[in-house]
Steps between C-alpha positions, in 0.01 A plus 500: 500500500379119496262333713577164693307258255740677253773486680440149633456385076819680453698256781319236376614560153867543616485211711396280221775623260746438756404115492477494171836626476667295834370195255679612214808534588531191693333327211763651279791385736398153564409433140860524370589231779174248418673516133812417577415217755207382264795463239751315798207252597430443178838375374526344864217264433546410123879438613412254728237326292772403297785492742328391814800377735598861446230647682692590839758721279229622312279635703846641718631664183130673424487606827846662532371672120206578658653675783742690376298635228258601762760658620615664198146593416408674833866726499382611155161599569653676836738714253273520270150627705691630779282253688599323726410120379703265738471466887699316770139381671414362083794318496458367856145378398606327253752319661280423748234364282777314333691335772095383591437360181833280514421402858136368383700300194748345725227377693278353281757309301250608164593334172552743230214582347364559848765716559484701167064565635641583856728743393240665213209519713730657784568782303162571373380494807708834554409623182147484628553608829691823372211563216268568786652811560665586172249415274339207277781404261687327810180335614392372114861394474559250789170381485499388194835358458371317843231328363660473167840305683219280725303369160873433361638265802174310535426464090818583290702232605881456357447816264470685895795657430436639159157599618644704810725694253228602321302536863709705702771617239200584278311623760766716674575670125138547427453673789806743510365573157181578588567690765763708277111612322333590838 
């Protein structure tokens, strides 16, 4: 027979491997997907550093990479884990969060390196918005590659481009990485 402190130490225990464990696996899902779009926005950016009147097809063709492997990536973690990874009300989100981003673009008729901090600070700003309930990686992550894309567009200059591969490609790699370890 235990007493309540016990038992209450015991819940508390369980409780805290559960988290522990919650932040695992999604650090383990979302890890393989920072890789592979760390690897897209990489080549995205170095391609149009040297290419730059190809940027519109570019950034189209990583995207529709991006996507589908997303894609790929989630059905093989489903069959794989037996968990399921993708959800109508995800998908919805991000289209959502999408279609708002291109809205705020149209608008603001940005020049392209304006465009290219929009759409990287957008992001992170999910990526720390989701680390505050999924853990520190996600909030480590977008800040930095925040701050790191803001000292780039006011102080890099024409090498923006170069520096945002190594930014947010970089970054996004690093990160998936890293959070392969936690």
């Amino acid at each position: 027979m235990i007493d309540s402190e016990e038992a209450s130490s015991a819940l508390a225990e369980i409780k805290t491997i559960a988290r522990k464990v919650r932040q695992s696996t999604i650090y383990q899902l979302s890890s393989v997907n920072l890789i592979m779009w760390g690897v897209l926005v990489f080549a995205g950016y170095v391609a149009i550093y040297f290419a730059p009147r190809t940027a519109l097809w570019t950034w189209i063709g990583v995207a529709v990479v991006g996507s589908a492997g997303w894609l790929v990536i989630a059905a093989m973690q489903r069959r794989r884990a037996k968990v399921q990874t993708f959800n109508l009300r995800v998908l919805a989100a991000v289209l959502l969060f999408l279609a708002f981003g291109f809205f705020v673009v149209l608008l603001g008729h940005f020049r392209p390196h304006q465009i290219a901090a929009f759409w990287t600070i957008y992001f992170m700003l999910v990526y720390t918005i989701v680390g505050l309930w999924t853990g520190t990686a996600f909030v480590v992550i977008g800040l930095t590659v925040t701050a790191l894309t803001l000292i780039g567009y006011f102080f890099v200059g024409e090498a923006f481009n170069l520096w945002m591969a190594a930014v947010n490609g970089g970054g996004l790699f690093l990160g998936g990485l890293w959070m392969r370890r936690e």
